[in-house]
C-alpha positions in Angstrom: 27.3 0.7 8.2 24.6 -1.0 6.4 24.9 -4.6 5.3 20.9 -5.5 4.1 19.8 -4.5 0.6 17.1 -2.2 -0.7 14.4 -4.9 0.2 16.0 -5.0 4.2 17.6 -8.7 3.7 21.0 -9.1 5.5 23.9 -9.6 2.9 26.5 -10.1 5.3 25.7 -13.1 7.1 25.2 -13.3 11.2 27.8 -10.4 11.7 25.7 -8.1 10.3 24.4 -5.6 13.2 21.1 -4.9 12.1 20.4 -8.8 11.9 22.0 -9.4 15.5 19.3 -6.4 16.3 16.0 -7.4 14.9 17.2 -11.3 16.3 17.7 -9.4 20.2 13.9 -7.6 19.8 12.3 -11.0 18.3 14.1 -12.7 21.7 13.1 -10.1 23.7 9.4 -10.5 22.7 9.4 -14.6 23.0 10.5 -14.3 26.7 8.7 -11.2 27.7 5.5 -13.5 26.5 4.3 -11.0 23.8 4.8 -13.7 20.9 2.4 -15.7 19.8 -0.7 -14.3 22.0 -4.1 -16.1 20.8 -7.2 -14.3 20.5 -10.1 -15.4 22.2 -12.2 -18.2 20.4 -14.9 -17.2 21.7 -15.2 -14.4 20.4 -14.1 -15.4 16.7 -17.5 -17.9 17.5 -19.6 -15.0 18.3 -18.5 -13.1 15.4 -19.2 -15.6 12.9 -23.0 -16.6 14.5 -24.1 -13.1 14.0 -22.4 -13.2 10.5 -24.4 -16.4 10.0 -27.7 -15.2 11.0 -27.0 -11.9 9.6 -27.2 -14.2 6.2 -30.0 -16.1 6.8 -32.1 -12.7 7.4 -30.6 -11.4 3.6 -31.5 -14.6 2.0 -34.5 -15.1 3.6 -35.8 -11.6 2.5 -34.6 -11.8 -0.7 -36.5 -14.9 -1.1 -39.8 -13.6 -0.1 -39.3 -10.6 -2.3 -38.4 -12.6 -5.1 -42.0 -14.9 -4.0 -44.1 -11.8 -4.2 -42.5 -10.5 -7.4 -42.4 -13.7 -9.4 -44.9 -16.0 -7.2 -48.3 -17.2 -8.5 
């Protein structure tokens, strides 16, 4: 039986078995500790300091071109 629509919303209210499914694996994952892991931060900070100095290198060489096309 299937009681969810072409998009995979239930139309049959909490009865519906694939609802009382998809609630039992989202349960499962809350208490097993799989929900809601955060990344490390530290990492994110890494990531964004090369990004950052990865920027300053492209505008700092685009500058100095730009000096020794245009520069008196």
């Amino acid at each position: 039986m299937n009681c969810c629509n072409d998009m995979g919303t239930c139309t049959q209210g909490r009865d519906c078995p694939i609802r009382k499914q998809r609630a039992k694996e989202t349960d499962d994952a809350y208490l097993n500790g799989e929900w809601g892991k955060v990344a490390d931060p530290y990492g994110d900070v890494a990531d964004t300091f090369k990004a950052l100095i990865a920027f300053i290198a492209v505008t700092a060489t685009l500058t100095l071109f730009a000096f020794f096309i245009w520069g008196k």
